[in-house]
ZAMARDREN-723999 format. One record per residue (C-alpha): x, y, z. Coordinates in steps of 0.05 Angstrom, whole numbers, plus 5000, padded with zeros to 4 digits. Example, Ala and Ser with C-alpha at 12.3 -4.5 7.8 and 13.67 -1.06 7.14 Angstrom:
REM ZAMARDREN-723999
(rec (5246; 4910; 5156))
(rec (5273; 4979; 5143))
REM end
This chain:
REM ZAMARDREN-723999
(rec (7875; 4301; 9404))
(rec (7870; 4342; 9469))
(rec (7792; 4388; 9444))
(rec (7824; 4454; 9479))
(rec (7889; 4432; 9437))
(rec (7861; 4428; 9368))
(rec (7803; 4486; 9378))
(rec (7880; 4533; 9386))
(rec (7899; 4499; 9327))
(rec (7839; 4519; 9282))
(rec (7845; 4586; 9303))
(rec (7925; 4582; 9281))
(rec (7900; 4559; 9220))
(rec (7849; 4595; 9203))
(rec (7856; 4676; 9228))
(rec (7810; 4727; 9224))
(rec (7826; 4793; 9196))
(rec (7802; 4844; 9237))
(rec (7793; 4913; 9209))
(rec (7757; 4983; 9221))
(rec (7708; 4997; 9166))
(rec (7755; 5054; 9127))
(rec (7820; 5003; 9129))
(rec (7778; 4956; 9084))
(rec (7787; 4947; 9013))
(rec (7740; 4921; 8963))
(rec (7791; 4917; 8914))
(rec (7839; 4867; 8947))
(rec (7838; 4796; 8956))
(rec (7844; 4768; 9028))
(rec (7860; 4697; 9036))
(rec (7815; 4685; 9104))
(rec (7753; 4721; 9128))
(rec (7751; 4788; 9151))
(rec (7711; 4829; 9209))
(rec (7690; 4888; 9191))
(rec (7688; 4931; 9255))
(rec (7661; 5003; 9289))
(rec (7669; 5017; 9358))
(rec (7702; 4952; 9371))
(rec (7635; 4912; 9346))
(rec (7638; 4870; 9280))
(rec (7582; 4911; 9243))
(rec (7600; 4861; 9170))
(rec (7635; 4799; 9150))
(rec (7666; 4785; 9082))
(rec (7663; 4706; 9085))
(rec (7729; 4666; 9065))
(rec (7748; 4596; 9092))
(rec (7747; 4589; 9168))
(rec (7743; 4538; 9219))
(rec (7725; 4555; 9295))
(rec (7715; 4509; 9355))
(rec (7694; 4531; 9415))
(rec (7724; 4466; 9452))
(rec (7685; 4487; 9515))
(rec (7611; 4498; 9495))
(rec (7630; 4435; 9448))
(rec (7603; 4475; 9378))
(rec (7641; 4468; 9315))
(rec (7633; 4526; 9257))
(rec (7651; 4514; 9185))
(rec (7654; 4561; 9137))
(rec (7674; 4559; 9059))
(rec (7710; 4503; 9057))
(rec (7713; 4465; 8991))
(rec (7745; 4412; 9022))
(rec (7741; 4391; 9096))
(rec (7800; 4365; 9129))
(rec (7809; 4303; 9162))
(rec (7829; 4338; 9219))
(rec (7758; 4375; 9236))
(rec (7735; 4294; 9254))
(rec (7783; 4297; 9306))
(rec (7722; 4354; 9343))
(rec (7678; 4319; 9384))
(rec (7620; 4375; 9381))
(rec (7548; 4381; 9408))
(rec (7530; 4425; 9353))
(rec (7557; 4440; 9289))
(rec (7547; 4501; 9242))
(rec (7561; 4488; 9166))
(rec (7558; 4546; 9111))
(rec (7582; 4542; 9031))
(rec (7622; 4480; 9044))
(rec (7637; 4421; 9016))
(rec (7617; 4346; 9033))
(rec (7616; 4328; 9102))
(rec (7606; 4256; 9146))
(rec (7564; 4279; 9198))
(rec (7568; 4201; 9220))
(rec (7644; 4216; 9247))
(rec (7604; 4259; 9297))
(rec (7577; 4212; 9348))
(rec (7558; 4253; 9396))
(rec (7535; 4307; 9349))
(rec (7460; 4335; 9374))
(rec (7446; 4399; 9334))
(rec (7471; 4418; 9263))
(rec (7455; 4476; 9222))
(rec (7468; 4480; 9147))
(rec (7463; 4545; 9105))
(rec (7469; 4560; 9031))
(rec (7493; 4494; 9017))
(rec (7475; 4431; 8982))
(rec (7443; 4388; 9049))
(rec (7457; 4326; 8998))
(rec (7526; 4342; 9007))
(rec (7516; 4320; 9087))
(rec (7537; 4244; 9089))
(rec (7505; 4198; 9145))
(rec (7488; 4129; 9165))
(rec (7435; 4103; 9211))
(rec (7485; 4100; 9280))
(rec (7478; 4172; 9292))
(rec (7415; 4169; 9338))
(rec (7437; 4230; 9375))
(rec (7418; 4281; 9323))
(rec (7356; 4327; 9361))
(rec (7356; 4393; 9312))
(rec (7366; 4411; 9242))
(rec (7362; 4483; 9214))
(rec (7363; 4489; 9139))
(rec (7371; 4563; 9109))
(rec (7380; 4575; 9036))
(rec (7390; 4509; 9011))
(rec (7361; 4503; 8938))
(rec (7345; 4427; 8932))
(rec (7293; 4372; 8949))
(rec (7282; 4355; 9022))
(rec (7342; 4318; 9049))
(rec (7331; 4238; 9048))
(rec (7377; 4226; 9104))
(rec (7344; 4269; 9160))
(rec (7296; 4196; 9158))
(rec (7354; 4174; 9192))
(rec (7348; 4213; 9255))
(rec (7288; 4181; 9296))
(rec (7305; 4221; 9357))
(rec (7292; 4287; 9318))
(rec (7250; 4347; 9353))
(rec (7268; 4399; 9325))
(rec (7262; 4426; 9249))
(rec (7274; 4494; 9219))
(rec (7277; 4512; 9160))
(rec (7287; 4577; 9126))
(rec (7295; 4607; 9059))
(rec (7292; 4551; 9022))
(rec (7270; 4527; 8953))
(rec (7233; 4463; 8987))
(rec (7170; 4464; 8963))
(rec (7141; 4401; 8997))
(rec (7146; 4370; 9059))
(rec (7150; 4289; 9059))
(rec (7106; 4249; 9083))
(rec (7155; 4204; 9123))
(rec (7168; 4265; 9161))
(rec (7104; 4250; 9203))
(rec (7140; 4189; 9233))
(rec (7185; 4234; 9276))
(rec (7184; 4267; 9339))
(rec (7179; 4335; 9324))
(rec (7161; 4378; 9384))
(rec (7189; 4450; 9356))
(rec (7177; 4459; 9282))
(rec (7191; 4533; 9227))
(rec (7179; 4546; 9169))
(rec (7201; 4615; 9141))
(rec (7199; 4646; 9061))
(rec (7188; 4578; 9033))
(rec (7147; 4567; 8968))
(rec (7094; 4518; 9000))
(rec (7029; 4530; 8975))
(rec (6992; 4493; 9029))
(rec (7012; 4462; 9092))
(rec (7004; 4377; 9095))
(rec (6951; 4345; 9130))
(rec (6990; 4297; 9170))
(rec (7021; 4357; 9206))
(rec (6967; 4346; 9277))
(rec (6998; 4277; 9278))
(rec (7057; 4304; 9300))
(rec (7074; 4330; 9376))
(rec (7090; 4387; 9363))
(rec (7095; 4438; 9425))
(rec (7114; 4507; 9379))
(rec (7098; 4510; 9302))
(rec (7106; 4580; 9262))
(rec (7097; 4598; 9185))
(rec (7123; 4662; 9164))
(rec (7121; 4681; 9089))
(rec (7082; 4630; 9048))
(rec (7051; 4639; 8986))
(rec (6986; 4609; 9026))
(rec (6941; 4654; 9000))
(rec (6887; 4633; 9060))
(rec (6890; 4600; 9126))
(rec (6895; 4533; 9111))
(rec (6848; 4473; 9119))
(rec (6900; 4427; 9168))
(rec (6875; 4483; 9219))
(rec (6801; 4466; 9222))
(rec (6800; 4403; 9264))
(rec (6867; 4405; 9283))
(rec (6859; 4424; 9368))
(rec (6916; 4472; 9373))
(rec (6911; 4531; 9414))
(rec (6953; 4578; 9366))
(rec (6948; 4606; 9283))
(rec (7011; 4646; 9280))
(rec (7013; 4659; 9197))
(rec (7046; 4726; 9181))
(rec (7062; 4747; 9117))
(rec (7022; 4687; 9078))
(rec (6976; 4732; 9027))
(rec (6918; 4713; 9073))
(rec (6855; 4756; 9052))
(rec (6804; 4736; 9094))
(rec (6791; 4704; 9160))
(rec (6750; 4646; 9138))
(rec (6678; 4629; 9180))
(rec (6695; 4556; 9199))
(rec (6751; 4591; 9249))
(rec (6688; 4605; 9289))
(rec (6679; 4531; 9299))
(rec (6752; 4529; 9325))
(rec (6741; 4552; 9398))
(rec (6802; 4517; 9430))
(rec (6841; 4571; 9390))
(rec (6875; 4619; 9444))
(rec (6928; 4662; 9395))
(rec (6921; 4682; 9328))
(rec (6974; 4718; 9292))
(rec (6957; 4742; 9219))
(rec (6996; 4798; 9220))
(rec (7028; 4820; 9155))
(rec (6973; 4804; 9106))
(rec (6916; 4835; 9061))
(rec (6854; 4826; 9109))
(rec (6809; 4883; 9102))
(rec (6754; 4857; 9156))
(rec (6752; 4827; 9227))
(rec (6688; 4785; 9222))
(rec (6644; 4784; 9292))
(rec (6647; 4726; 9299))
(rec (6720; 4709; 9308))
(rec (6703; 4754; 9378))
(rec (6636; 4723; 9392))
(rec (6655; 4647; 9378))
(rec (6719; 4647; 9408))
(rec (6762; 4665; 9471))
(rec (6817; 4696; 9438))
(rec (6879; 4719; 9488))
(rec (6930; 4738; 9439))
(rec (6911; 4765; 9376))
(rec (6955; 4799; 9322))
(rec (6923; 4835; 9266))
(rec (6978; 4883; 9256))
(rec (7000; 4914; 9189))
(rec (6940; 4888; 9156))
(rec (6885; 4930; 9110))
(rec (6832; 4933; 9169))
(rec (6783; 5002; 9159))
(rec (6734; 4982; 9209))
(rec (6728; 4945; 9274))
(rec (6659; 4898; 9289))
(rec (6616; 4936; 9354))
(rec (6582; 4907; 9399))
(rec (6626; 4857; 9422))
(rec (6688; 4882; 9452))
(rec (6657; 4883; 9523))
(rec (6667; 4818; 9538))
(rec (6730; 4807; 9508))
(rec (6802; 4800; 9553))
(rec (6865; 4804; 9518))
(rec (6938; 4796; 9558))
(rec (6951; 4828; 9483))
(rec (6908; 4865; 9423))
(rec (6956; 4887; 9365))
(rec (6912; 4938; 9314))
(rec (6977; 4969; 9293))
(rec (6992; 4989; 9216))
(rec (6924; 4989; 9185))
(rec (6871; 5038; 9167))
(rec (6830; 5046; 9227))
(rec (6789; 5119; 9232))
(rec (6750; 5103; 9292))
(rec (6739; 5059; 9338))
(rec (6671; 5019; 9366))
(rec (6642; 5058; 9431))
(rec (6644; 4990; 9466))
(rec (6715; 4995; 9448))
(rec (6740; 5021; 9510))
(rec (6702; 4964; 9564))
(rec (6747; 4906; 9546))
(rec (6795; 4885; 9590))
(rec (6872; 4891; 9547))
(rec (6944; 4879; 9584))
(rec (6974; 4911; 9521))
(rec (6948; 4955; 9467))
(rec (6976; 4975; 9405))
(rec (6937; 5031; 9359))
(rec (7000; 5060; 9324))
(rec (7006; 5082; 9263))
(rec (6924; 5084; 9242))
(rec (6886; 5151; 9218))
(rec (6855; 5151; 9282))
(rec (6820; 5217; 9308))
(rec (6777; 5200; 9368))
(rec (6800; 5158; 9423))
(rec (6745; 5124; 9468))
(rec (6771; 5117; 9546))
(rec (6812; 5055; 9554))
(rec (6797; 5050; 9630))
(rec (6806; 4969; 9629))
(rec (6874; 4979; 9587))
(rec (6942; 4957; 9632))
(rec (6991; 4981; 9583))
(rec (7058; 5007; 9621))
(rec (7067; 5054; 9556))
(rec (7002; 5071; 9503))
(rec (7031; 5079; 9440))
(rec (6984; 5129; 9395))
(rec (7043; 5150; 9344))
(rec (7022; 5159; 9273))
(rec (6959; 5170; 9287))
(rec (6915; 5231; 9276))
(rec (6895; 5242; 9344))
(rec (6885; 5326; 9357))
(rec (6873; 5363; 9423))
(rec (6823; 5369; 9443))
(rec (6787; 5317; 9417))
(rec (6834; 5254; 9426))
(rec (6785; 5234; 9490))
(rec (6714; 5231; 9472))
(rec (6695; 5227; 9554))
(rec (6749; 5206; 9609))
(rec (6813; 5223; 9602))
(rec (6837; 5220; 9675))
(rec (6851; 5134; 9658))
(rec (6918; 5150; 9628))
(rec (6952; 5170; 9701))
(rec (6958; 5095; 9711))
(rec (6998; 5085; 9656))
(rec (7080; 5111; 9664))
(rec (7078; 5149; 9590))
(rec (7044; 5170; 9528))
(rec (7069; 5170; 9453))
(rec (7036; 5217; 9415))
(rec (7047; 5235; 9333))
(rec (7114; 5272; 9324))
(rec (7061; 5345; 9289))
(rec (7047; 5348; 9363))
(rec (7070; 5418; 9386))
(rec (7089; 5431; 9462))
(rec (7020; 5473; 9470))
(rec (6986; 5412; 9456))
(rec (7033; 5368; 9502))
(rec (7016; 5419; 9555))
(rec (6943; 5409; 9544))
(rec (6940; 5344; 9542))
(rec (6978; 5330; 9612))
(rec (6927; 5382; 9637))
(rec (6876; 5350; 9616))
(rec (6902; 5287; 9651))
(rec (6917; 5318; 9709))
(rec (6996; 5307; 9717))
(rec (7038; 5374; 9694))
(rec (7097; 5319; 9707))
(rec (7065; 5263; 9658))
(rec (7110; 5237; 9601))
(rec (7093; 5242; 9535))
(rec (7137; 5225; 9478))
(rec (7138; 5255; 9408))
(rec (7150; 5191; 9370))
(rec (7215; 5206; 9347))
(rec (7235; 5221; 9424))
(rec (7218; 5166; 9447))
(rec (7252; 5124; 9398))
(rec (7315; 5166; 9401))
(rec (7310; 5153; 9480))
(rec (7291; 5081; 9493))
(rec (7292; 5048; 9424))
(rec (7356; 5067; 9389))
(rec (7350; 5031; 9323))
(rec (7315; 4970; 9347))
(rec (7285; 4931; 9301))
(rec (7214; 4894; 9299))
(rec (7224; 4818; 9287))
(rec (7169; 4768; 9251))
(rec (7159; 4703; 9292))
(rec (7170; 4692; 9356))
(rec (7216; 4621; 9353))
(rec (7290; 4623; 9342))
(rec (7335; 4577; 9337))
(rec (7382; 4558; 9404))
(rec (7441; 4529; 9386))
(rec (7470; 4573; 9322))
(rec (7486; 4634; 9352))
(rec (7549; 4624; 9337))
(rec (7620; 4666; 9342))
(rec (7597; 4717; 9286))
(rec (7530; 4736; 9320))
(rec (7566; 4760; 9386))
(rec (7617; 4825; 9396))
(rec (7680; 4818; 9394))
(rec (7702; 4814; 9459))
(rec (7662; 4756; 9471))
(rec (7690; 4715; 9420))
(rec (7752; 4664; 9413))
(rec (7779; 4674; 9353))
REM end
């Protein structure tokens, strides 16, 4: 069948109710899936069955379908996007590249060893054991998987390809140690019961640690030894202390320590040090080292510490300094120079800041004109409701129809 022809069909066959948020009710029954819309923006779903093909980007999205018909193997799609369904033959696909499963049996996914095509698999909220058949895909390179009940990896898995590689709120206690066989070019863990950074990391030569959210206590001392490491991310966790040597041993670049129970920062070694970014943000810092102030930072982030005294920052870039939630007072937020903040374009200071103190402090800087932000301003201004996300991989290919407005959607 024509692909334009049968992607009008699905959406014959499968409408979407569209309605504004006070014509819904949770009362009734509706036979297909319904948008939930403000403003002309679909701010909910309620899930029913649906089928949607999007004939020209060549990606396929099924959704609460006990049964699949025969008639979704007439798609010939690049990607495919399966939620709460029933059994599907992914073999019928031949040209099939990407496919992401969600809260769904991935034993229910069917397939023999001639689909060679098959490059990324995303697996969120599936309950069972690792699927057997993705040891059918040797051309694999990309693996995420998400809120899942997998609790081990296999060891066949080490055979593949994998360049790009999540995983997020699993219950893996440790990571395996055949994990630096593989090529991998990105590799995040968010929200593992780790407990510590784990051993796989101590000979393994990769230039980034990015663990948030893994119950990780301490920075261990054989990370000193690690000195290819470039980014560490242990944001997230329960570390009270930031041993010296993780600043004398190594050239960090990147390093997130953010939301964390840090009280006090190592001195003496922060002159040396250049960061393209230092996040210090969410813990319980009261002051900082003297030689704070002579490393060389891109961007800072102090927010939201008990801070009082600020040491001059004459080596910090950042376009915008971010001091909210802190317990900075005028006029002893500066301990010498204050005059380095005119290179920077604005200032957010705690929202108890009164205007007599926002007058002093651009005084004090030397700019009547210079902006500074309570915190709530500034977030009322420029933010509006954005939201801070863990990790920094997501997955390509499943943004799918019910990610996007309206108006950009084929339904």
């Amino acid at each position: 069948m024509d692909q334009n022809l049968l992607a009008q069909r699905f959406r014959e066959m499968y409408p979407v109710i569209k309605l504004d948020l006070d014509e819904y009710d949770p009362d009734k029954t509706y036979d297909h899936m319904v948008f939930l819309c403000r403003n002309g923006r679909c701010t909910k779903i309620i899930y029913g069955s649906k089928i949607n093909y999007l004939s020209k980007d060549r990606h396929l999205d099924i959704w609460h379908m006990d049964s699949i018909p025969d008639m979704v193997y007439e798609a010939d799609p690049k990607s495919l996007l399966i939620d709460s369904s029933g059994s599907v033959d992914l073999s019928k696909f031949p040209n099939l590249e990407r496919i992401s499963i969600r809260q769904m049996d991935p034993k229910l996914i069917e397939l023999d060893d001639s689909l060679t095509h098959l490059k990324s698999i995303s697996l969120r909220g599936t309950d069972n054991e690792f699927p057997e058949w993705i040891r059918l895909c040797p051309n694999l390179e990309e693996l995420w998987i998400n809120d899942c009940k997998i609790s081990k990896l296999p060891d066949w898995l080490s055979e593949l390809p994998i360049k790009r590689m999540q995983l997020m709120s699993v219950p893996m206690t440790d990571l395996p140690a055949w994990l630096p066989n593989l090529p991998l070019d990105d590799f995040e863990v968010e929200g593992l019961p780790l407990g510590k950074i784990p051993l796989v990391y101590r000979d393994w030569q990769k230039r980034s640690i990015h663990l948030p959210n893994c119950g990780i206590k301490e920075i261990p001392e054989w990370l000193g030894e690690a000195t290819w490491l470039r980014s560490i991310n242990l944001s997230h966790n329960s570390i009270d202390e930031v041993p010296s040597f993780l600043l004398e041993k190594l050239r960090i670049n990147n390093l997130n320590l953010s939301h964390n129970c840090i009280q006090e920062l190592p001195t003496g070694v922060w002159a040396s040090q250049s960061f393209s970014e230092l996040n210090l943000s969410h813990n319980l810092l009261k002051e900082l080292p003297d030689d704070f102030g002579k490393m060389r930072v891109m961007k800072l982030k102090l927010n939201h510490n008990p801070i009082e005294e600020l040491p001059p920052l004459k080596y910090c870039m950042n376009e915008i300094l971010d001091l909210s939630e802190t317990n900075l007072q005028y006029p002893m937020f500066w301990k010498q120079d204050h005059t380095w903040l005119q290179y920077m374009e604005a200032l957010i200071v705690p929202d108890w800041w009164d205007m007599e103190m926002i007058t002093a402090a651009r005084r004090l800087i030397g700019f009547p004109e210079y902006k500074i932000y309570r915190h709530m301003e500034y977030l009322e201004k420029f933010v509006d409701g954005s939201q801070e996300k863990f990790g920094q991989l997501t997955h390509p290919a499943f943004h799918s129809i019910f990610d996007l407005p309206l108006k950009d959607t084929q339904l």
